[in-house]
N, CA and C of each residue as an Amber inpcrd file, in Angstrom:
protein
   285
 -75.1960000  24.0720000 -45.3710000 -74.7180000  23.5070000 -44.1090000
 -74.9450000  24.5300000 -43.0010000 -75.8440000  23.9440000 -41.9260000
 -75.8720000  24.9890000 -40.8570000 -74.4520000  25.6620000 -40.0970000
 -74.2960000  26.4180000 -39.5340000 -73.3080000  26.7790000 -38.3780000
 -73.1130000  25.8480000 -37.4320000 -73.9280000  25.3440000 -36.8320000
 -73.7400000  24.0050000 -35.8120000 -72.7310000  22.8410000 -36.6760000
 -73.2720000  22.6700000 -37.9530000 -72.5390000  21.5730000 -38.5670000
 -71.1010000  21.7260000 -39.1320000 -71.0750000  22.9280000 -39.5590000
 -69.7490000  23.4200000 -39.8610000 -69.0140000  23.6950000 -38.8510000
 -69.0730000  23.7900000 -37.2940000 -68.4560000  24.5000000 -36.0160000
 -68.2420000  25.5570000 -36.3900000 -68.7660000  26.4180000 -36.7280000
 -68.7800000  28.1100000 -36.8490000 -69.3320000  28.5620000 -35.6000000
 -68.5790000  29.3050000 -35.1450000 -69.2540000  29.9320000 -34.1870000
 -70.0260000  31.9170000 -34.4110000 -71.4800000  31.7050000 -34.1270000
 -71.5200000  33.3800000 -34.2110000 -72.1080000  33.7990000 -32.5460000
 -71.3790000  35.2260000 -32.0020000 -71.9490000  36.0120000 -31.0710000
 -72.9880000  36.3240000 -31.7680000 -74.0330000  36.8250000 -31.1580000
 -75.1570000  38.0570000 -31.1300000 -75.8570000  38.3270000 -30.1440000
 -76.4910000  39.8680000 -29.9970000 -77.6730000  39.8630000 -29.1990000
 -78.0580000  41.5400000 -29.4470000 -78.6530000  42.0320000 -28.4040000
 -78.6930000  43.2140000 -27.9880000 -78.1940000  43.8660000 -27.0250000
 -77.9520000  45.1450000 -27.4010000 -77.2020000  45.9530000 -26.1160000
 -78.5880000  46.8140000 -25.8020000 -79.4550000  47.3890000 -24.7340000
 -80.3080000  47.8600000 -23.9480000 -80.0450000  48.6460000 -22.7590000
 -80.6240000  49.6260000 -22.9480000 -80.1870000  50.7410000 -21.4130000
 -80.8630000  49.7710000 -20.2080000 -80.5680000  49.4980000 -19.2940000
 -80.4640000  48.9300000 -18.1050000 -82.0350000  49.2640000 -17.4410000
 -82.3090000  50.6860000 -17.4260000 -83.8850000  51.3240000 -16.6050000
 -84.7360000  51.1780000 -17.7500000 -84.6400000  51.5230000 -18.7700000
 -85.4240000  52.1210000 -19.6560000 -85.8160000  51.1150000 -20.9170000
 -84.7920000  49.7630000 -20.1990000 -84.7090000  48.8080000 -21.8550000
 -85.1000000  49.0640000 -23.5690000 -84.2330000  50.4460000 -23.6240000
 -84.1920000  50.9300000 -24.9540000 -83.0380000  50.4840000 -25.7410000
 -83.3880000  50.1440000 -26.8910000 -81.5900000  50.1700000 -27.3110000
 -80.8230000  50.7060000 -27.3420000 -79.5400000  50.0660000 -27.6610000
 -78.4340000  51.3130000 -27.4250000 -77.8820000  51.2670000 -28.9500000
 -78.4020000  52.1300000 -30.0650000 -77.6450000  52.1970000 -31.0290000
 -76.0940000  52.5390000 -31.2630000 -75.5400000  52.0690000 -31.8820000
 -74.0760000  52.3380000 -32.3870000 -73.1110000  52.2690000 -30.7210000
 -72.8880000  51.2220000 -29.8540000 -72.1170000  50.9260000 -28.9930000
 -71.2700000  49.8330000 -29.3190000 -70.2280000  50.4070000 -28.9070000
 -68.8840000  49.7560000 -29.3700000 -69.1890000  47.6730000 -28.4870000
 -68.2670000  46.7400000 -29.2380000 -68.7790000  46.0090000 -28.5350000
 -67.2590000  44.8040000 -28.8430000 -66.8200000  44.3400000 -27.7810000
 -65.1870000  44.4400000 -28.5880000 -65.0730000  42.4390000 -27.8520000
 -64.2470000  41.4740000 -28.4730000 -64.6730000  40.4660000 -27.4200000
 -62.7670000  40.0550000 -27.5520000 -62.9670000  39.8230000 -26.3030000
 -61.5160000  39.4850000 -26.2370000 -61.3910000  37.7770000 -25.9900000
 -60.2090000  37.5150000 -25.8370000 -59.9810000  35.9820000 -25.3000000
 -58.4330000  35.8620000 -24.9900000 -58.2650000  35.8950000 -23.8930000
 -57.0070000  35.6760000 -22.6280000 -56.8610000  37.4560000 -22.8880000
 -57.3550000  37.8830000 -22.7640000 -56.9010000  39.5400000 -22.7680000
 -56.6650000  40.0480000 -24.6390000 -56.7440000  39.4450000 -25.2830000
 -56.1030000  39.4340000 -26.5640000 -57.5090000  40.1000000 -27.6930000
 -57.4480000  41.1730000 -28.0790000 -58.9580000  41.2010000 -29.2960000
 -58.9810000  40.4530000 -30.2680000 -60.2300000  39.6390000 -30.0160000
 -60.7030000  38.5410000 -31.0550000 -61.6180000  38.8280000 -32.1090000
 -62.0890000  39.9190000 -32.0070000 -63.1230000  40.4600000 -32.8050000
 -64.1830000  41.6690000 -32.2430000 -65.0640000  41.9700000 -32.9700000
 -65.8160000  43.3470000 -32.2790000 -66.8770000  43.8350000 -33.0920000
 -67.5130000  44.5330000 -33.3760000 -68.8350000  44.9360000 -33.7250000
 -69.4500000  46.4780000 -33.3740000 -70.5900000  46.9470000 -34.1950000
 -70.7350000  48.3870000 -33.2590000 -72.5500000  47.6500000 -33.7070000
 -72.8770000  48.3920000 -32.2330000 -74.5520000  47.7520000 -33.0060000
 -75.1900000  48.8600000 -33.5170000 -76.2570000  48.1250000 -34.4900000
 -77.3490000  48.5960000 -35.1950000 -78.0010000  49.8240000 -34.6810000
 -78.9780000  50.5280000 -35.1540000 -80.2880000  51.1650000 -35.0150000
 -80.7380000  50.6030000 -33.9750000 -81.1950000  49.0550000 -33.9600000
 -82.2160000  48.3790000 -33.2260000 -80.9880000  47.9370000 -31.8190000
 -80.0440000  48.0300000 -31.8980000 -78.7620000  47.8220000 -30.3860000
 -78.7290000  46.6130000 -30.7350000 -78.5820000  45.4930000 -32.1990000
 -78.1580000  44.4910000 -32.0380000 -76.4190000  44.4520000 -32.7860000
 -75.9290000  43.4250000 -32.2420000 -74.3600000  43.1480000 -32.7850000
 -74.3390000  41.9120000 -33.1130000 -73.1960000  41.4630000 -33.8500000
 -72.9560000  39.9540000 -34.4310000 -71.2540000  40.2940000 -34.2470000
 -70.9420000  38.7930000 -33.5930000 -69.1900000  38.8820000 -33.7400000
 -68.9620000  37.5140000 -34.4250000 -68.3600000  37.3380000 -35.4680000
 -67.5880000  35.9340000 -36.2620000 -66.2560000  35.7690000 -35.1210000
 -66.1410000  35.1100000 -34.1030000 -65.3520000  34.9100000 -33.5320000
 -64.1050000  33.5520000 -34.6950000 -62.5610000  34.0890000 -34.6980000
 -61.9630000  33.2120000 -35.3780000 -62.0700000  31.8670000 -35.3590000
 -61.7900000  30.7770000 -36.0860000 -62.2410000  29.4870000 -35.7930000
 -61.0840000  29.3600000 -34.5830000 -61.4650000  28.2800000 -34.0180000
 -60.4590000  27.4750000 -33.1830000 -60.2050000  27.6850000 -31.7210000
 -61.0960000  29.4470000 -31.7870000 -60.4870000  29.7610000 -30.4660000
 -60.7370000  29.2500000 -29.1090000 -60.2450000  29.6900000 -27.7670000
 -60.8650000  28.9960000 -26.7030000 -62.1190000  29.1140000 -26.5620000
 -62.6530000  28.0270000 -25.4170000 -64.1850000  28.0410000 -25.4690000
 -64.5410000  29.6810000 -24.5240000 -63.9870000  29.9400000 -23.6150000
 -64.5130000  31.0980000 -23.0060000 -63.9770000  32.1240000 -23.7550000
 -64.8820000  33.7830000 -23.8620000 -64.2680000  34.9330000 -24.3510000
 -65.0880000  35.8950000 -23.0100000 -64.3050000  37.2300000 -23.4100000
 -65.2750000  38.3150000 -22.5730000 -65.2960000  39.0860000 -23.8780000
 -66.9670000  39.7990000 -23.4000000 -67.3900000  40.9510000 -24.3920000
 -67.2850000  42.1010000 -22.9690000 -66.6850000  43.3070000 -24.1140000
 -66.6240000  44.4640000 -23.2240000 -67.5890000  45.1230000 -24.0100000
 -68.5070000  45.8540000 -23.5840000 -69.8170000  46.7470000 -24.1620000
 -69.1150000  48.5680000 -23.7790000 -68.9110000  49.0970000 -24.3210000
 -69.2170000  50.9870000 -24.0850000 -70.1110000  51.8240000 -25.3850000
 -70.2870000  52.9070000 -24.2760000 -70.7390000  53.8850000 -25.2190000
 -71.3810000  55.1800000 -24.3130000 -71.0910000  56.3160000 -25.1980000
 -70.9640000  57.4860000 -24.2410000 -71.6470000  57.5720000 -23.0180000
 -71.5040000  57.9240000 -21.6940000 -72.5480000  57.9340000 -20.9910000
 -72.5620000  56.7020000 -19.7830000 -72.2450000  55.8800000 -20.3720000
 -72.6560000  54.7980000 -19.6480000 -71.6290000  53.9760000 -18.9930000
 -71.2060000  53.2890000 -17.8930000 -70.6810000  52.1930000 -17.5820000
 -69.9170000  51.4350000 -18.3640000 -69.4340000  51.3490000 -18.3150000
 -68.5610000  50.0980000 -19.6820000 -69.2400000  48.4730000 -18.8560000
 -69.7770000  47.4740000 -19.7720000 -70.1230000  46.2040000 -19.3100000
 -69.2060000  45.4850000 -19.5600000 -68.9320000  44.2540000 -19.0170000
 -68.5680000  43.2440000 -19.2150000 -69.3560000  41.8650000 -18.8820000
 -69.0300000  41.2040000 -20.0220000 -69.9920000  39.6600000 -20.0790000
 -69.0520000  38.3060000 -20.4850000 -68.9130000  37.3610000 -20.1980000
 -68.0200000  36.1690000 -20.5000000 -69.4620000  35.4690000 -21.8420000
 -68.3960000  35.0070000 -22.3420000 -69.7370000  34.1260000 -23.2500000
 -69.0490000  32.7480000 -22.7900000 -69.5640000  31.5600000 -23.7560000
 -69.3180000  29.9790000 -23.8210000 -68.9490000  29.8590000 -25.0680000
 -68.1790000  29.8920000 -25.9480000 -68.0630000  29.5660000 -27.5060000
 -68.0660000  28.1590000 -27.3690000 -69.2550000  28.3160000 -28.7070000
 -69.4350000  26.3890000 -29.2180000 -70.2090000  26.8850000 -30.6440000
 -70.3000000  25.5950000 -31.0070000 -70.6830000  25.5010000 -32.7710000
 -72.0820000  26.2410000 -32.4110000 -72.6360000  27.2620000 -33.3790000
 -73.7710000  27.9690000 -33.6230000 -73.8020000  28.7900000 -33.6210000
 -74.9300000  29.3410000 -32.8420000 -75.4150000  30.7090000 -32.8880000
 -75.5470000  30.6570000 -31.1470000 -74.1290000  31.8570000 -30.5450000
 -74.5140000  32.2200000 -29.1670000 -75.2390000  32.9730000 -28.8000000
 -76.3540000  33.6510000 -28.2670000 -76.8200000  34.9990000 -27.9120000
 -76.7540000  35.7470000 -26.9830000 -75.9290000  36.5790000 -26.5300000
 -75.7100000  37.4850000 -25.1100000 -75.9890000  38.8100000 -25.5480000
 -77.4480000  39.1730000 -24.5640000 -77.8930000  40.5120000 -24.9610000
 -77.2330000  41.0280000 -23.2600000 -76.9480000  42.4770000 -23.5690000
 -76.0130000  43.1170000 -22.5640000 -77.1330000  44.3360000 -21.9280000
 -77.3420000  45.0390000 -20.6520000 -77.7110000  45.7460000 -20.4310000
 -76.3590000  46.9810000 -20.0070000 -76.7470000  48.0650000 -20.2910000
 -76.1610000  49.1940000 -19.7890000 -76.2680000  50.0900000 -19.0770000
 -75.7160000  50.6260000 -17.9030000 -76.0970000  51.5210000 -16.8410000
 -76.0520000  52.2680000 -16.6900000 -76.6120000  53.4990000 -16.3890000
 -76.0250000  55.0980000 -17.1160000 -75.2560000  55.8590000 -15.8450000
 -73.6080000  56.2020000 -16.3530000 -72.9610000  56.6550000 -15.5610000
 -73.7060000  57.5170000 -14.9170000 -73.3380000  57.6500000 -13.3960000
 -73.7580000  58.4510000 -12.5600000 -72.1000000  59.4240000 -11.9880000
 -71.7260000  60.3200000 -12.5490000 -70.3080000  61.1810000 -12.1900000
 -71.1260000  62.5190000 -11.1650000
């Protein structure tokens, strides 16, 4: 049974430096919903993540992206049955 058919919902994508569109290995990647942590991930080698968001939850979440160096991102997704994909760019702190 696919994910669409079951209403499973999965996040994924890539996280990428912003100038340089390199990945960003091992960045934290955390997704909330009404302020609350729903789940989270650290990405790959290649800067990809996957989140199993719990069943049932609301349709909107935010992903917060960090990792040393950089900006902390934020992204809203759409939760629905499948496979979502939100690849994130990152900006490199300027202090």
């Amino acid at each position: 049974m696919s994910n669409e058919a079951s209403g499973v919902c999965i996040v994924e994508g890539v996280i990428v430096d912003a100038t340089t569109k390199a990945a960003i290995p091992f960045a934290a990647v955390v997704m909330k919903i009404n302020g609350v942590n729903a789940g989270g991930a650290t990405t790959d080698f290649n800067g990809r993540y996957r989140i199993d968001p719990p069943p049932g939850v609301p349709i909107h979440a935010t992903l917060t992206v960090t990792y040393t160096g950089y900006e902390p991102a934020h992204a809203t997704v759409e939760l629905q049955a499948g496979l979502v994909t939100r690849n994130i760019e990152l900006v490199w702190r300027r202090d």
